[in-house]
C-alpha positions as CSV (number, residue, x, y, z in Angstrom):
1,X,-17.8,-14.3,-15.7
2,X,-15.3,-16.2,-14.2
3,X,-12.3,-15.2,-16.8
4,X,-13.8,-11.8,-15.9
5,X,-12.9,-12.1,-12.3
6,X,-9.7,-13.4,-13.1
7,X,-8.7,-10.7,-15.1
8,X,-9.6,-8.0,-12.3
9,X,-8.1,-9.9,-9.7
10,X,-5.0,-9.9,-11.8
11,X,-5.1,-6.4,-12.8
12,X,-4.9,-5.4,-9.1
13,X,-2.9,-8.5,-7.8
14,X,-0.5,-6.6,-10.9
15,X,-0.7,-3.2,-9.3
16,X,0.1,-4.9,-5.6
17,X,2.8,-6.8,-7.0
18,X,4.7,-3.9,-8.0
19,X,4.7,-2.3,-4.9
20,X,6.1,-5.9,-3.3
21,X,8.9,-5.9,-5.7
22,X,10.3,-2.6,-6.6
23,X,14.2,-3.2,-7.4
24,X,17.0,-2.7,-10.4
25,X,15.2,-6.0,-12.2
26,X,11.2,-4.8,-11.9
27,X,9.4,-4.3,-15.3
28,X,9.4,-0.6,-16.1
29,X,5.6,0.3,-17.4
30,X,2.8,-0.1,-15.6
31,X,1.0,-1.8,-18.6
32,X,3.7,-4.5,-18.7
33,X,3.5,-5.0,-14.6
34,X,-0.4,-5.3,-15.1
35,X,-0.1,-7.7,-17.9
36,X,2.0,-9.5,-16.2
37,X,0.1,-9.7,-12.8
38,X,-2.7,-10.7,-15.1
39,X,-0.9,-14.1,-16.4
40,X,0.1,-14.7,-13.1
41,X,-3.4,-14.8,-11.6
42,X,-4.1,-17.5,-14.6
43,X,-1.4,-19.2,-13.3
44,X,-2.7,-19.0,-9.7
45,X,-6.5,-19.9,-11.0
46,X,-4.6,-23.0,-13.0
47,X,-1.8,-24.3,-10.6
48,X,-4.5,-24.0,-7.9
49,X,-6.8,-26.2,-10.1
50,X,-4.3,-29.0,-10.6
51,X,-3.6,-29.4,-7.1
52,X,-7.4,-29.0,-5.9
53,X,-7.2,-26.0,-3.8
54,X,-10.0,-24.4,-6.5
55,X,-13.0,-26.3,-7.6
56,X,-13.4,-26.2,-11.8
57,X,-15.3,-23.2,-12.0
58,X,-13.3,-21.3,-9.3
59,X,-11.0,-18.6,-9.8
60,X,-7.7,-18.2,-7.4
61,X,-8.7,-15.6,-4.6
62,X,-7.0,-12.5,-4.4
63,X,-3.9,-13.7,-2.0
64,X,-3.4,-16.2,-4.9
65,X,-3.3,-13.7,-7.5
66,X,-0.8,-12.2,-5.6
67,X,1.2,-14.6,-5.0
68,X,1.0,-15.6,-8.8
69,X,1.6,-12.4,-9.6
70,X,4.8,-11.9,-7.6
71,X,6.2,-14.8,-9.0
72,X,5.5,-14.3,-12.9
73,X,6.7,-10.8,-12.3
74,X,10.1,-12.3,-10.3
75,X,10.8,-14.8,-13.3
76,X,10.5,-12.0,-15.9
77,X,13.2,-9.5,-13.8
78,X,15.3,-12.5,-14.0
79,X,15.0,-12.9,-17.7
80,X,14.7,-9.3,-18.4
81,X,18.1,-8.7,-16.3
82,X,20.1,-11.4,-18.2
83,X,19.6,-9.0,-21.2
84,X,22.1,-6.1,-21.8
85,X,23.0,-3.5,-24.1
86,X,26.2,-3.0,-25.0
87,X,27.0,-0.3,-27.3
């Protein structure tokens, strides 16, 4: 159940995160922002672990998530604005 949780925490932490960083570098699809805001809520629930702000068995809470999810979603504009097209 917990991985559960952490998925739907993500999902929305995803859809909030978007909203928090709309710009020229922000993923385009929504699929690809909630994807994203999902892997950052494992890195919440994970980082959160190692430094003992969550027990084993606990998730990150939602402000987490976010936060996680904000950052994931910052490191990808970066990498996805070094790419260009040149034709």
């Amino acid at each position: 159940m917990g991985i559960l949780w952490t998925i739907i925490i993500g999902f929305l932490a995803g859809v909030i995160a978007k909203f928090l960083m709309p710009g020229p570098n922000e993923p385009a699809g929504f699929i690809l922002t909630t994807i994203l805001g999902i892997v950052g809520a494992f890195v919440a629930t994970f980082l959160g672990q190692a430094v003992g702000w969550y027990g084993p068995n606990q998730g990150a809470g939602f402000i987490g998530a976010i936060v996680g999810a904000v950052v994931v979603l910052f490191i990808y504009g970066m990498i996805a604005g070094r790419r260009t097209t040149t034709y």
